[in-house]
C-alpha positions, 0 to 999 in steps of 0.5 A: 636047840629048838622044841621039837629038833630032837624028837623029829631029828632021832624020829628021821622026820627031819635032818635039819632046821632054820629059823624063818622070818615073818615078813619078806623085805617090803611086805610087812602088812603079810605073814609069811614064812621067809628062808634064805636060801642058797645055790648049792656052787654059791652057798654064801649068796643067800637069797630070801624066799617065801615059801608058797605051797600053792606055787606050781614051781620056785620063782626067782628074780630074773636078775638074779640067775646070772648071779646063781651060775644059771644058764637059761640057754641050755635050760630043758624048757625054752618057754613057759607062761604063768600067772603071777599075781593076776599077771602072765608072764613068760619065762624059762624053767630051769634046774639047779641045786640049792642049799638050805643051811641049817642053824641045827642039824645037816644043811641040806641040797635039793635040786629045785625047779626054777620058773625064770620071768622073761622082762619085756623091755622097760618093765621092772620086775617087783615080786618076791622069790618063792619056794613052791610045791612042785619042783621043791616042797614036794621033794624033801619032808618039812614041818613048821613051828610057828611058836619059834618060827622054825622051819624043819626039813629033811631028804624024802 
């Protein structure tokens, strides 16, 4: 059991937690904090995502939608564009649950806002995965232990 579980947990802070990695696959010179999350229909095909508080939605690889069950034709909103990294891009936003599985407590499922990048032809997509505050983080209640690289989460 981590640090802090009991006390958040019978507090009704947080129902959950998992433990986070530092870096996120090819980026070792920055810290970050990296869960491996999971849609809700394919909880054995984890993704790693970094969590971004600044980010206005969750980003998901393109390539990976069709592997998480997502639909982007029947998606409510046809055509966004936002700056990823000093480049726009334009993509789809779309609804799906995810699942952050607990290494203590309860797992958790969260109905996240995804913006899905349109890849011109010829184009590779080289960004990472991100959590972000709207259309996830501010949908549940979560704190961070960085002294045992634990993430703890809960249902607002």
């Amino acid at each position: 059991m981590t640090k802090f579980a009991s006390s958040l947990f019978n507090a009704g802070f947080a129902s959950g937690a998992i433990y986070y990695k530092d870096h996120y696959y090819g980026e070792t010179q920055q810290t970050r904090i990296v869960l491996n999350v999971a849609p809700e229909i394919r909880s054995d095909n984890t993704t790693e995502m970094i969590v971004d508080c600044a980010a206005p939605w969750c980003l998901l690889n393109p390539e990976l939608h069709e592997t998480w069950g997502l639909d982007l034709e029947t998606d409510y909103e046809p055509l966004h564009a936002v700056w990823i990294r000093g480049t726009r891009w334009l993509g789809q936003l779309t609804r799906t649950n995810v699942a952050l599985q607990a290494d203590h407590g309860k797992s958790l499922i969260v109905t996240a806002t995804f913006f899905v990048p349109t890849i011109p032809s010829l184009e590779i997509w080289n960004y990472p995965n991100f959590l972000g505050l709207d259309g996830f983080l501010n949908r549940i209640r979560y704190a961070v232990d960085p002294s045992e690289n634990v993430f703890y989460f809960g249902p607002l």
